[in-house]
C-alpha positions in Angstrom: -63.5 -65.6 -50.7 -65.8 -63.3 -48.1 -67.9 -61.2 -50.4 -69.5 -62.1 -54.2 -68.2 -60.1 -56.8 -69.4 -59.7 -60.3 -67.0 -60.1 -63.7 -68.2 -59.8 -67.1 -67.2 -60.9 -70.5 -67.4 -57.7 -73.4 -67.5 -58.5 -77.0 -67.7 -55.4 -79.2 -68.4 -53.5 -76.3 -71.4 -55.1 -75.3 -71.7 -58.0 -72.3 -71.8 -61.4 -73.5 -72.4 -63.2 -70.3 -71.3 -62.5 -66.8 -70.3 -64.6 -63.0 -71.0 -63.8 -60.1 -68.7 -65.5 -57.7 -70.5 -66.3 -54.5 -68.8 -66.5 -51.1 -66.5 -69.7 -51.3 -63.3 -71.6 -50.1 -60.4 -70.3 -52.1 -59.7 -72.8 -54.7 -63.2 -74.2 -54.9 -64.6 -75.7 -58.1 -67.6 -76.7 -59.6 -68.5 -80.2 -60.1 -72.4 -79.3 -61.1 -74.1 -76.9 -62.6 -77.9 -76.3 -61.9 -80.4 -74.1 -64.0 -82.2 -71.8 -62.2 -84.2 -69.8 -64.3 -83.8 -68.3 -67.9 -80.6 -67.1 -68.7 -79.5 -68.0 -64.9 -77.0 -71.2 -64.2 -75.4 -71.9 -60.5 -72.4 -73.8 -60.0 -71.7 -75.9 -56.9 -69.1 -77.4 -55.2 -68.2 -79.3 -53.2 -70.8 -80.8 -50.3 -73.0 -79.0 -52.3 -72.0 -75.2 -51.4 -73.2 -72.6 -54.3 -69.8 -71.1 -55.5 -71.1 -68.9 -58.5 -74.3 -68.0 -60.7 -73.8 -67.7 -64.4 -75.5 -65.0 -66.3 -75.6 -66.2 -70.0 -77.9 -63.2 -70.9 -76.7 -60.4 -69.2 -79.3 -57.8 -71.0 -82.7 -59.6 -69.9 -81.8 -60.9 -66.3 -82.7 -58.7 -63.6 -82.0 -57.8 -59.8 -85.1 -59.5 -58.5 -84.3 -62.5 -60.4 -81.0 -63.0 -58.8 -82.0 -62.2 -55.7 -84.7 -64.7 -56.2 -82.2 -67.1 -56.2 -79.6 -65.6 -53.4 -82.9 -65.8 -50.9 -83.5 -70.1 -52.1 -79.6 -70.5 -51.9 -80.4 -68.3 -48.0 -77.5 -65.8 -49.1 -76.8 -62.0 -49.0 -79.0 -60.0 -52.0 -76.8 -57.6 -54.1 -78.1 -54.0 -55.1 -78.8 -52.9 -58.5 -75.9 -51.4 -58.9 -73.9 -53.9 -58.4 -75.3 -55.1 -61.9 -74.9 -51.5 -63.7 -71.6 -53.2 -65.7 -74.2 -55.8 -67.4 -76.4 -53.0 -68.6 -73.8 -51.3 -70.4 -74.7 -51.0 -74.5 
């Protein structure tokens, strides 16, 4: 995979956590998982390569915070509206 893309898990209409696959081998999975923050989990594979960033609360996690973590992991930053599915209520 080339680009990150964002998929989020509805329950009742609302988001109950989201992923935002990060640019990755096809077929890669995780073999650790690293908190980064509140609400904020990243997966890696393997040698180490970040392959995802779970949001487990998709209503208080903000742009900045994961960019915060895109610019440590040196990776593209996403625009806020690329998170626009998350803030749906």
């Amino acid at each position: 995979m080339k680009e990150h893309y964002l998929e989020v898990t509805f329950r009742k209409g609302k988001p109950l956590a989201a992923y935002l696959y990060l640019p990755h081998q096809e077929g890669a999975k995780s073999l650790r998982t690293e908190s980064v923050g509140p609400g904020l989990l990243v997966d890696y594979g393997e040698n180490n390569q970040p392959i995802g960033i779970e949001i487990t609360t998709p209503g208080k996690v903000t742009v900045e915070q994961i960019n915060d973590v895109l610019k440590k992991m040196r990776l593209p930053l996403i625009g806020a509206e690329e998170l626009t599915p998350i803030e749906a209520l």
